[in-house]
N, C-alpha and C positions, 0 to 999 in steps of 0.2 A: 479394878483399882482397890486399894486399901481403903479398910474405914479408915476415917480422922481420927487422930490421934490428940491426946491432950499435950500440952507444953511441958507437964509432968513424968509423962509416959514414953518422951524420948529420953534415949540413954546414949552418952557418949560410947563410942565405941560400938554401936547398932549397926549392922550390916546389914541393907538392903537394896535389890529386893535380895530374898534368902537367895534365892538362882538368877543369875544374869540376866539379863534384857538381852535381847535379839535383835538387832534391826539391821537389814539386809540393804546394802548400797546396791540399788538397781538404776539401770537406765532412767527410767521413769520418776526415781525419786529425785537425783542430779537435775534434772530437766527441769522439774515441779522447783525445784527450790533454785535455779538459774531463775526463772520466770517472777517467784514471790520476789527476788530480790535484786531483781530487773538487771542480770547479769546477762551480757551477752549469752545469746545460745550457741551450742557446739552439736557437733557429731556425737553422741556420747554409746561407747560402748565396749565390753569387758577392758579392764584394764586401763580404763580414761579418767585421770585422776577427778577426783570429787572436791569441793569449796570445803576448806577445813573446818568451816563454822555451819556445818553440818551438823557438828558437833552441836549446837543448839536445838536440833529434833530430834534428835536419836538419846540426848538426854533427858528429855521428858517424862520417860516412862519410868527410867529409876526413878528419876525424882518425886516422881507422884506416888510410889512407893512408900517414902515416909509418911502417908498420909498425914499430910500438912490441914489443917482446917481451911473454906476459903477464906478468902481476904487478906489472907500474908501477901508482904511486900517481896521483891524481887532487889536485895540492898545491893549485895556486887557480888562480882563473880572472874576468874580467873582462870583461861586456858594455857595450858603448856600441852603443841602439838608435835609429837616424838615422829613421826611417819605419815604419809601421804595414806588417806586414804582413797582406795581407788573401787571404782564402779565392779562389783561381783565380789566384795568384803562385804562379809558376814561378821558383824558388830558387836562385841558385849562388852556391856555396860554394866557395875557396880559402883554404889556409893556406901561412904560411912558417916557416922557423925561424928567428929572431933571437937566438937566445941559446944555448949552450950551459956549463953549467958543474957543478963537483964540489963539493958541500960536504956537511962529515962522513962522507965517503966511498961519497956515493950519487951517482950520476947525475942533473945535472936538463937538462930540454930545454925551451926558452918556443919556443913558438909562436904566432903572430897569426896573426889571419883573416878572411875580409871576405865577405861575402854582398850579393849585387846579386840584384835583382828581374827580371822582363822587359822593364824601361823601362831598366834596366842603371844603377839610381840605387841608391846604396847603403845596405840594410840594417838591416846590423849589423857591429862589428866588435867585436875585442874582443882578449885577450891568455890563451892558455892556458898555466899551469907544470903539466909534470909530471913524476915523478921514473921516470926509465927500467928497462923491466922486466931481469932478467936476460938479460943475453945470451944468444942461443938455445949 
């Protein structure tokens, strides 16, 4: 992961990470996350479509990428999902920042994000605000 980052040292328009996130829609992951989220269970295998808001683990890793300090808050956040993702999709993930600003005297940082498939057709995208942790 990224060191932390100060609230100064983000810039709008930052792309990261610099290389895509990877994450790999397997059997086992659809499963693992049917189960965290006491979804019925299925047969799941190649080609058996995946829970869209999958999209909340497979985006962790970009987003840890801005090395955020801890203790940021999680304010909102917004998906827009363009296509099914289905078990044996190979994932990547980019975020940018778009936004930076201060109100009542906390930091906040929006970031966007977009995720392409192996056909390189898009995803998901979507908008994340979060309010920035303490400067290390």
């Amino acid at each position: 992961m990224a060191s932390h980052r100060t609230y100064a040292e983000i810039e709008v328009g930052a792309v990261f990470p610099e290389t895509p996130t990877v994450f790999d829609v397997t059997p086992e992951v659809v499963a693992a996350f049917r189960a965290a989220t006491l979804d019925e269970p299925q047969d799941v295998g190649e080609g058996t479509p995946a829970p869209s808001l999958l999209a909340a683990v497979y985006l962790i890793e970009a987003l840890a990428a801005r090395g955020s300090p801890p203790g940021g808050i999680h304010a909102k956040q917004s998906f827009h999902f363009a296509r099914p993702i289905v078990v044996g999709d190979r994932l990547r993930t980019q975020a940018r920042i778009v936004d930076k600003y201060i109100r009542k005297d906390r930091p906040y940082v929006v970031s966007t994000f977009e995720t392409r498939n192996g056909a390189d057709e898009i995803v998901a995208t979507g908008t994340i605000t979060s309010i920035w942790g303490k400067d290390p």
